[in-house]
N, C-alpha and C positions, 0 to 999 in steps of 0.2 A: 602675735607670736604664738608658736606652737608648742607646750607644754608638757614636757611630761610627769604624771605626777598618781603618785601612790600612797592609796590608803591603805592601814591593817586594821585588823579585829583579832581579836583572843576569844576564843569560842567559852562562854562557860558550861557550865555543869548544863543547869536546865537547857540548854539550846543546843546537845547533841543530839547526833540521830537524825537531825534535819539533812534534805537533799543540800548540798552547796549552794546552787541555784534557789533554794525555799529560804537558806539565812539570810542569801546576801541580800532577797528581796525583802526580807523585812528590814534588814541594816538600814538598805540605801532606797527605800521605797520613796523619797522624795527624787533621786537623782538619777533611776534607773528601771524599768520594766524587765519583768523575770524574761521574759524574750531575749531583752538586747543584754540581760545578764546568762545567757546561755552562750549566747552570739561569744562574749568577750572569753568567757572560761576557755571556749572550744578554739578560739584564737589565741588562749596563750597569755592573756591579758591577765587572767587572777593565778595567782598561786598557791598553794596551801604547803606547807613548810616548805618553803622554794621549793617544791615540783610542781608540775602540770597537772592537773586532773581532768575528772567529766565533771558536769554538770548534778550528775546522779550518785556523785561519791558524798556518801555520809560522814558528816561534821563529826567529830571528837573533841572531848574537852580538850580545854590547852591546846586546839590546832591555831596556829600562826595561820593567816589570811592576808596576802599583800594582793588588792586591786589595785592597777595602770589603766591609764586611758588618757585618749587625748583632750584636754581641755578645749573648750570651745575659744575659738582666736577671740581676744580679747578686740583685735580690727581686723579689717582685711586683710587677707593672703597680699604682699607685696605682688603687685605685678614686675614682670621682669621682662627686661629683651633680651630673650634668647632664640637664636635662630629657628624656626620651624620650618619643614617640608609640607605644605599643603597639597594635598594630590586630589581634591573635591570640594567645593565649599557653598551654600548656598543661604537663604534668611534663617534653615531650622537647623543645619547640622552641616559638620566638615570631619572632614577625615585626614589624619596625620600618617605620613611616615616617619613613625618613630625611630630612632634610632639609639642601638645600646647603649648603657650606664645613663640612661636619663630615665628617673621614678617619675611614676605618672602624675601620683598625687601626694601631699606632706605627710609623714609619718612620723614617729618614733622615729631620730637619727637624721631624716630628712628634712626640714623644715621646709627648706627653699631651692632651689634650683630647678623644681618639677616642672614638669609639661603644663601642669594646674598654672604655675607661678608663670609662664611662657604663655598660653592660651588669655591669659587674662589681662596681661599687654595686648595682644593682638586683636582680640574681639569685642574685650570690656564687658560684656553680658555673656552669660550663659543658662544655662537650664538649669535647674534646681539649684538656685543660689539661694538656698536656705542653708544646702549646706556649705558649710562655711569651708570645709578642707577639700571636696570633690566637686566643687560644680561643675556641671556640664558631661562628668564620666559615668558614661553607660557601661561600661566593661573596662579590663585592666590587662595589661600585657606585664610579665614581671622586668625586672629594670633591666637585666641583659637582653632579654630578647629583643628582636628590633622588628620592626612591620607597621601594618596598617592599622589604627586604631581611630572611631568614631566617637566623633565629640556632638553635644546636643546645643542646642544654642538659645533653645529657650525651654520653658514649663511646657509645652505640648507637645514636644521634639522629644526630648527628655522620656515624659510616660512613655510614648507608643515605641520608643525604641528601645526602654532601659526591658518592657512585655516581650519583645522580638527577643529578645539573651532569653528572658524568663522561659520562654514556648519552647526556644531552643530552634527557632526557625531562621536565625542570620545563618547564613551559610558561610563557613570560614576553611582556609588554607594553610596549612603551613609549608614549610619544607624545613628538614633537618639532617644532620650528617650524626651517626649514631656509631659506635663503635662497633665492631664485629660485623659479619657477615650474614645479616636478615636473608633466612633462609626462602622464607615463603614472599611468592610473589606480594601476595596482599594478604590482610588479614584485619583482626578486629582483637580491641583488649577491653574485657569488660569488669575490671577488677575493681570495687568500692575503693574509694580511698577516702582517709581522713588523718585529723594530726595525729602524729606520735604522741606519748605519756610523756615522756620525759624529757624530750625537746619540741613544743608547741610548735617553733617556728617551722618543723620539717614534718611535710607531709608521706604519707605512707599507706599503701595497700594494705586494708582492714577490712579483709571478708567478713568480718561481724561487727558490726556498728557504723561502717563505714557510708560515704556517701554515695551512691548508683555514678560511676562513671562511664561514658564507652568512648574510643578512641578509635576511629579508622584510619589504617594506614597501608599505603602501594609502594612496592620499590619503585624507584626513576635509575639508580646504577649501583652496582656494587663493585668495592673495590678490594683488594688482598682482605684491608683490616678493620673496613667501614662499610657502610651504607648510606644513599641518598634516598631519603623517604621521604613519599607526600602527605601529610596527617590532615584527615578531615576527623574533627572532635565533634560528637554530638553533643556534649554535655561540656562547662567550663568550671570546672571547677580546677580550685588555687595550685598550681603546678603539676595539673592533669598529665600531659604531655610527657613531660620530664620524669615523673613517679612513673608511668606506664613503661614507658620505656627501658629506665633502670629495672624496673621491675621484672621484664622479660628478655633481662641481661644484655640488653643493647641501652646503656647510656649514652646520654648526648655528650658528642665530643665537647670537651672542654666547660662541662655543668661538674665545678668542684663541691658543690652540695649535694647530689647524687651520684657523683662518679670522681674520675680521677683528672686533674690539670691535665692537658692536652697543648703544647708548647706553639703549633703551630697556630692555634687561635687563643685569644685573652678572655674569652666568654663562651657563651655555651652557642653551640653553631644552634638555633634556631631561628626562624625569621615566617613571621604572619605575612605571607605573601599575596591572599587574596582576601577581600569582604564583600559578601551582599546582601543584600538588605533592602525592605520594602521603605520607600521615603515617606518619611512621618508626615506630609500634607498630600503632595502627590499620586500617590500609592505608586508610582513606577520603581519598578525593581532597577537596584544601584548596584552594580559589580564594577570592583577596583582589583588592580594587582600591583605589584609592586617587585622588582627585581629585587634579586638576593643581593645586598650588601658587598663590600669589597672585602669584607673578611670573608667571609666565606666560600667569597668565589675564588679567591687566595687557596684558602683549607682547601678545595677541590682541586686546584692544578697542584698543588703539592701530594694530595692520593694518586692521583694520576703521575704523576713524576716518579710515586714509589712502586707504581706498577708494574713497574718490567726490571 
């Protein structure tokens, strides 16, 4: 079972002035590497009097320190049977059509019902079953989006494709329906992003500290009060797509965490519509696509309905 669970510390006198990331690794030097304790702060994971910070913010006496994290499963992720769409499958890797409101892997909130929890009925092994909450995932699509996502199936499947994300050489598609009328045929968004201060959970354009992101995108149709865009992302970082976008005041319809509820859809019109990828034994390049969902093909005869 999946845990959540939270330490505090009370900073004293001598131990201010320290980076955040310098106390906590002396705190928790048995349970955690200044690394994977930057990792968590920048996630959201520690707090310092319940706000957010960085890494690099200097301890003060009497600061309140609440660290979360997920406990390692005491056993096994349950496997579960839940439907999947396999659109590819071979001994080193398979790829899904996922489909919205389904988390890829357990979380804080999620325990069970994930694709993780699904894959692991269906295949029994995967790739880096060390780790206990993600095995097998090389990359993450967030829970509404829906599309194509590759799964590893064993430890050598695993490396050479988790490297392929890393280089930045899988080639990916999306398509999304955005609000407003994207003027320019095509264009490119190269804005840093990283978490906000004071809500971890949401990410946000940070020309200064932020992480290198770029986001290519072409119109496919415009309509009175929308746009159909095709997003090739060169970089993946955690809700690239959707920060980019609101950020150049075309939010994606129906993303109520960047934008406004959109009645004719219940999620955000995104959808990872194509992948390719070099195959981690064979080296033959793999390209999949995958049709747009029935919401959104929906969302689109409804633009079009409001068009005249």
């Amino acid at each position: 079972m999946v845990k959540k669970r939270s330490q505090e510390f009370i900073v004293k006198p001598a131990e201010a002035g320290n980076r955040l990331d310098v106390y906590l690794a002396k705190q928790m030097a048995a349970q955690h590497s200044r690394a994977h304790l930057q990792k968590m702060i920048k996630n959201g994971a520690v707090l310092v009097n319940d706000q957010g910070t960085t890494p690099h913010y200097p301890v003060k006496e009497g600061d309140k320190i609440d660290v979360e994290k997920l406990d390692a499963p005491a056993e096994d992720l349950p496997a579960e049977s839940i439907p999947l769409e396999i659109v590819y499958e071979d001994d080193d890797c398979l790829v899904v059509n996922k489909v919205p409101g389904m988390v890829v892997h357990p979380a804080h909130g999620n325990p069970n019902h994930t694709l993780v929890n699904a894959l692991l009925f269906y295949v029994q092994n995967l790739g880096n079953s060390k780790d206990k909450v993600r095995p097998g995932i090389v990359h993450r699509l967030d829970k509404d989006t829906s599309g194509l996502l590759v799964v590893a199936k064993n430890d050598r499947a695993h490396a050479r494709l988790a490297k392929q994300f890393k280089d930045h050489t899988i080639e990916r598609v999306y398509h999304a329906i955005v609000r407003g009328v994207v003027q320019h045929d095509e264009g490119v968004c190269e804005e840093p992003v990283g978490r906000a201060f004071l809500n971890r959970k949401k990410v946000v354009v940070r020309p200064s500290g932020g992480k290198d992101a770029i986001t290519f995108f072409r119109v496919l149709k415009r309509f009175p009060k929308a746009t159909l865009v095709e997003i090739r992302p060169k970089t993946g970082r955690t809700h690239q797509i959707r920060v980019h976008f609101a950020h150049m005041g075309h939010p994606v319809l129906g993303d109520t965490f960047y934008g406004i509820p959109f009645p004719p859809i219940q999620r955000q019109a995104l959808h990872a519509s194509s992948i390719g990828f070099v195959h981690p034994s064979t080296k033959k390049h793999i390209f999949l696509t995958s049709d747009l969902p029935a919401d959104m093909q929906g969302l689109l005869r409804f633009l079009e309905s409001c068009d005249h």
